[in-house]
N, C-alpha and C positions, 0 to 999 in steps of 0.2 A: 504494500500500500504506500503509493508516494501522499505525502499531504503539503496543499500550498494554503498558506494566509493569507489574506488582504483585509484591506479598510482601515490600517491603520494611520493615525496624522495627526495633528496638531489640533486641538479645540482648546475654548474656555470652561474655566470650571461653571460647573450646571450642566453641562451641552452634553449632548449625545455621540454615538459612534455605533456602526455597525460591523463587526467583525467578520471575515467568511473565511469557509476554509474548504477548498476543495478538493477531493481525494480522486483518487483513482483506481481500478480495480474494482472486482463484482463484489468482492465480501465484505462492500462498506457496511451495506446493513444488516451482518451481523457483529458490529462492533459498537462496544462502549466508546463516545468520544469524550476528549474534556478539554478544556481551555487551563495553560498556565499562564503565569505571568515571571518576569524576573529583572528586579529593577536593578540596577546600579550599586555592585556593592553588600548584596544580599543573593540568599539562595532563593531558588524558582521556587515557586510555591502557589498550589492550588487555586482554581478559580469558580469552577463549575464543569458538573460532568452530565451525561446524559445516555440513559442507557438505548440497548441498541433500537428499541423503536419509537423513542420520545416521549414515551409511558411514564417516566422515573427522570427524576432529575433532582439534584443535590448542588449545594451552594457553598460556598466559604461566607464565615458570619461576615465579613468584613465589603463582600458586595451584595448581598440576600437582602431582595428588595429594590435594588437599582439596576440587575443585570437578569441578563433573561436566554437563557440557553437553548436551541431548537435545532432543528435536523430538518432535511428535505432529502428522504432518504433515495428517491425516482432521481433527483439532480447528485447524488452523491457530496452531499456538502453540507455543513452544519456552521451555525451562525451564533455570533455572542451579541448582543444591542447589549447596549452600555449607556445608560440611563444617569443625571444626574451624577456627571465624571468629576470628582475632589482631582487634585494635586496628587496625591498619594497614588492613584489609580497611574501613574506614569512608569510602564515599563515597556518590556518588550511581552508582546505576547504571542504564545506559543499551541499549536491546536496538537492534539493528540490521540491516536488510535491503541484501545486493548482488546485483545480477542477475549477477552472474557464480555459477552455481551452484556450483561446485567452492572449496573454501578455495583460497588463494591469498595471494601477500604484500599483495595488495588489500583481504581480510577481516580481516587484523590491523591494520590502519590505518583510525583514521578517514575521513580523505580519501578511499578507498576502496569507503566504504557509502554507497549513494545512499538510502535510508531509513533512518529515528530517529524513535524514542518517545520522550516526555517518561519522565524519569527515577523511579526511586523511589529512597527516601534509605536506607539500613543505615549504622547504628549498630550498634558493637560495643563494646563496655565490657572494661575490663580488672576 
């Protein structure tokens, strides 16, 4: 599975962003996806995951409620909207495939996702 990100850029804090990540290969939809993030100076760390049919979805407290995870499993691509962007929300973000199709404590962890896209950067300006 290759996976590509896009949508990332520059906004004001408040503003929104949509993130996409497009995969490739037939057995997108039977995988868990999830979004990381990894700002400057810190380790990547969790965003939202989302099992393999859009059924189940899981959040890190620190965006639940401003970001919203989904899947278009016919276009093979799954999406992060980013709602109501702080400062803090500035890193590179990262999509990611596990063959374990169900979330699980494996989808919230790096070490967990056997497929990664090269990143896209958001910037959030105060």
């Amino acid at each position: 599975v290759q996976l590509q990100a896009s949508g990332g850029g520059l906004v004001q804090a408040g503003g929104s962003l949509r993130l996409s990540c497009a995969a490739s290969g037939r057995t997108f939809s039977s995988y868990a996806m999830a979004w990381f993030r990894q700002a400057p100076g810190k380790e990547r760390e969790f965003v939202a995951t989302i099992n393999w049919s859009g059924g189940s979805k899981y959040y890190a407290n620190s965006v639940k409620g401003r970001f919203t995870i989904s899947r278009d499993n016919a276009n093979n691509t799954v999406y992060l909207q980013m709602n109501s962007l702080k400062p803090e929300d500035t890193a590179v973000y990262y999509c990611a495939a596990s063959t374990v199709p169900d979330i699980a404590v494996v989808t919230t962890t790096p070490e967990g996702m056997d497929y990664w896209g090269k990143g896209t950067q958001v910037t959030v300006s105060s």
